[in-house]
C-alpha positions as CSV (number, residue, x, y, z in Angstrom):
1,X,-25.8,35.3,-34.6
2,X,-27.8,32.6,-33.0
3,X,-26.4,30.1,-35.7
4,X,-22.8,30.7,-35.2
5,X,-23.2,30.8,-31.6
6,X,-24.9,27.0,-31.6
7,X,-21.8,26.2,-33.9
8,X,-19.5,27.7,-31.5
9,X,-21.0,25.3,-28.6
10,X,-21.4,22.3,-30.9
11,X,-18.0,22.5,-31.9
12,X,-16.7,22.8,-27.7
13,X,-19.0,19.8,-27.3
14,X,-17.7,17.8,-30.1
15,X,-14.2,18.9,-28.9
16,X,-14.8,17.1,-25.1
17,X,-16.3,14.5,-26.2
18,X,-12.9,13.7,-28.3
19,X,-10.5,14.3,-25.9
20,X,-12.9,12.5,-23.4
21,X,-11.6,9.5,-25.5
22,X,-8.2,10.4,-26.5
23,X,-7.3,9.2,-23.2
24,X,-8.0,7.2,-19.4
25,X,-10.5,8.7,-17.4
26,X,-8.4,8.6,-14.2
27,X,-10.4,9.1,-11.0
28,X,-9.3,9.5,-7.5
29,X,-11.1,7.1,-4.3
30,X,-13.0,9.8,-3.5
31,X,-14.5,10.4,-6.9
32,X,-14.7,6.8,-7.2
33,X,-17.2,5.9,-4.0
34,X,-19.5,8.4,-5.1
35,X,-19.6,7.2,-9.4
36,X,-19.9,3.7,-8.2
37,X,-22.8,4.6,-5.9
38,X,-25.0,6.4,-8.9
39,X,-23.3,3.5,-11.4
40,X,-21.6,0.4,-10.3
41,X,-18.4,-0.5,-12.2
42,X,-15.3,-2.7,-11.6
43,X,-12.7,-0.8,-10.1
44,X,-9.1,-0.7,-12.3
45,X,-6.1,0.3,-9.9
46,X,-2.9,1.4,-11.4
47,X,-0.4,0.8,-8.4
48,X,3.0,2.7,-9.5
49,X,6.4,4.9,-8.4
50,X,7.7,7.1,-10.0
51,X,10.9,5.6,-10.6
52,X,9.5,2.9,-12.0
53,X,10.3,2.6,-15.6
54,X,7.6,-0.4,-16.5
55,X,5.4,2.0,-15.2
56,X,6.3,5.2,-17.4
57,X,6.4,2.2,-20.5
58,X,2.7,1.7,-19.7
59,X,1.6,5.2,-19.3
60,X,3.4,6.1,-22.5
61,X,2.3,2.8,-24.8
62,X,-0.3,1.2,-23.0
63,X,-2.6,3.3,-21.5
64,X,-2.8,5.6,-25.1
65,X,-3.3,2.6,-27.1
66,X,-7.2,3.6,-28.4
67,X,-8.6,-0.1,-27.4
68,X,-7.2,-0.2,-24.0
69,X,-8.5,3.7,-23.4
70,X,-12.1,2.7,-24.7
71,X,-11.9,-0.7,-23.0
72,X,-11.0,0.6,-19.9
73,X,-13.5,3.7,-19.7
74,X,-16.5,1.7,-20.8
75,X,-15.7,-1.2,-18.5
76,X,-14.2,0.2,-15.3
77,X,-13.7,3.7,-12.9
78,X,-9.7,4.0,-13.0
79,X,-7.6,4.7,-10.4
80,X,-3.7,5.8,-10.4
81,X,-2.4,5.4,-6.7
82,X,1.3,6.1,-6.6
83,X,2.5,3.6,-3.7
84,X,5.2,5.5,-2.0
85,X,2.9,8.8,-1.3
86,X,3.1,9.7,2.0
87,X,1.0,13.3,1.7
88,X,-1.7,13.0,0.3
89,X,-4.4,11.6,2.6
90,X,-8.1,10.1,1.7
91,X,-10.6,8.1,3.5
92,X,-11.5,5.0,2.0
93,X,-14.2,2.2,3.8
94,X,-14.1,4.8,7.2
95,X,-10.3,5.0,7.3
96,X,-7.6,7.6,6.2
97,X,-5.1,6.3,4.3
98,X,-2.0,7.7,1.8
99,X,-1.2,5.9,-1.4
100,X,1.7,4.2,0.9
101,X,-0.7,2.9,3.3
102,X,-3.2,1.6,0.6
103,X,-0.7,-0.2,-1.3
104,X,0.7,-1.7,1.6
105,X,-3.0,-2.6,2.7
106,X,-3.7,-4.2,-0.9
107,X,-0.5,-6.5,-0.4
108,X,1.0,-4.9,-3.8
109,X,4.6,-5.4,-3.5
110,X,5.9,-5.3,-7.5
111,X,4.8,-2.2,-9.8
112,X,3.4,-1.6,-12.6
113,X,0.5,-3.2,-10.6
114,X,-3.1,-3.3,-11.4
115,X,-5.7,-4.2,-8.6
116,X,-9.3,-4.9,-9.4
117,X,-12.2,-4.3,-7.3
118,X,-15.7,-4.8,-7.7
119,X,-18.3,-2.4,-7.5
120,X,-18.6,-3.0,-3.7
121,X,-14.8,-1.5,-3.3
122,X,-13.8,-4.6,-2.3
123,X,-10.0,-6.6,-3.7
124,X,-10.9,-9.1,-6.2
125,X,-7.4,-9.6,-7.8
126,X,-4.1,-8.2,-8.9
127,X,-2.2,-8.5,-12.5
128,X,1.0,-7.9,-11.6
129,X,4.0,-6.1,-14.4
130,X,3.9,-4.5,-17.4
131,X,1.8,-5.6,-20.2
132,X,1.3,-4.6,-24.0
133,X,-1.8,-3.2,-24.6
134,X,-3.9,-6.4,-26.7
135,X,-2.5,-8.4,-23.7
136,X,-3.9,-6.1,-21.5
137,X,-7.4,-5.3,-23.0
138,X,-7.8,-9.3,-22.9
139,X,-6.6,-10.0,-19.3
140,X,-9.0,-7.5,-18.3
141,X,-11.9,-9.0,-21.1
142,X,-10.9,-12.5,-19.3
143,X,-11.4,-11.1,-15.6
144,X,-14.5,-9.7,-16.6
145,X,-15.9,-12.8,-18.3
146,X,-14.6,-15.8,-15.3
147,X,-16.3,-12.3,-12.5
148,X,-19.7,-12.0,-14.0
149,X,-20.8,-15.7,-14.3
């Protein structure tokens, strides 16, 4: 009994740690302040709306391409932040703000956009329209490279 019962959780563990990779590990602000407090990343920001057809073309090809998914979870806490939400409210840096406001406050004005932050939360730079997943993986490689020297 004991055995199939340690099979029976090996196999549940296996089976996260799969779909842990099978896809972005999208975060929200609030999630993000506190993981970047126990282990500073770069921030990843995926600035969308939903009628935004680039945008659907990189959640359908882009962000399930296998090297962007692993590049992206190893190297950064993502973020989706839709930029015409007016609801849903969060504080960020001491302030409430909706997706709206925070788009409008990270001067993102064309979508797909992806802002990067530092570890410190604060705007280091944008890359702006849709891109195909190696030319993704090494804009973000290149960010990372020219950041940490």
């Amino acid at each position: 009994m004991k055995k199939v019962i340690g099979l029976i959780v090996l196999l549940v563990f296996v089976q996260q740690l799969s779909k842990a990779q099978n896809s972005i590990e999208w975060h929200s602000f609030e999630e993000v302040i506190e993981k970047t407090a126990e282990e500073p990343k770069m921030i990843l920001v995926d600035v969308y709306t939903d009628w935004c057809g680039w945008c659907k073309k990189m959640d359908k090809n882009t962000f399930t391409d296998p090297k962007v998914i692993a590049y992206v979870n190893e190297n950064f806490y993502a973020v989706k932040l839709n930029a015409e939400d007016r609801k849903k409210k969060f504080e960020f840096k001491g302030k409430e703000y909706t997706g709206q406001k925070m788009a409008y406050s990270m001067k993102v004005n064309s979508y797909p956009n992806f802002v990067i932050m530092d570890a410190a939360m604060e705007n280091i730079t944008q890359l702006p329209g849709y891109r195909e997943a190696d030319d993704f993986v090494s804009s973000l490689k290149l960010l990372l490279e020219n950041f940490n020297h």
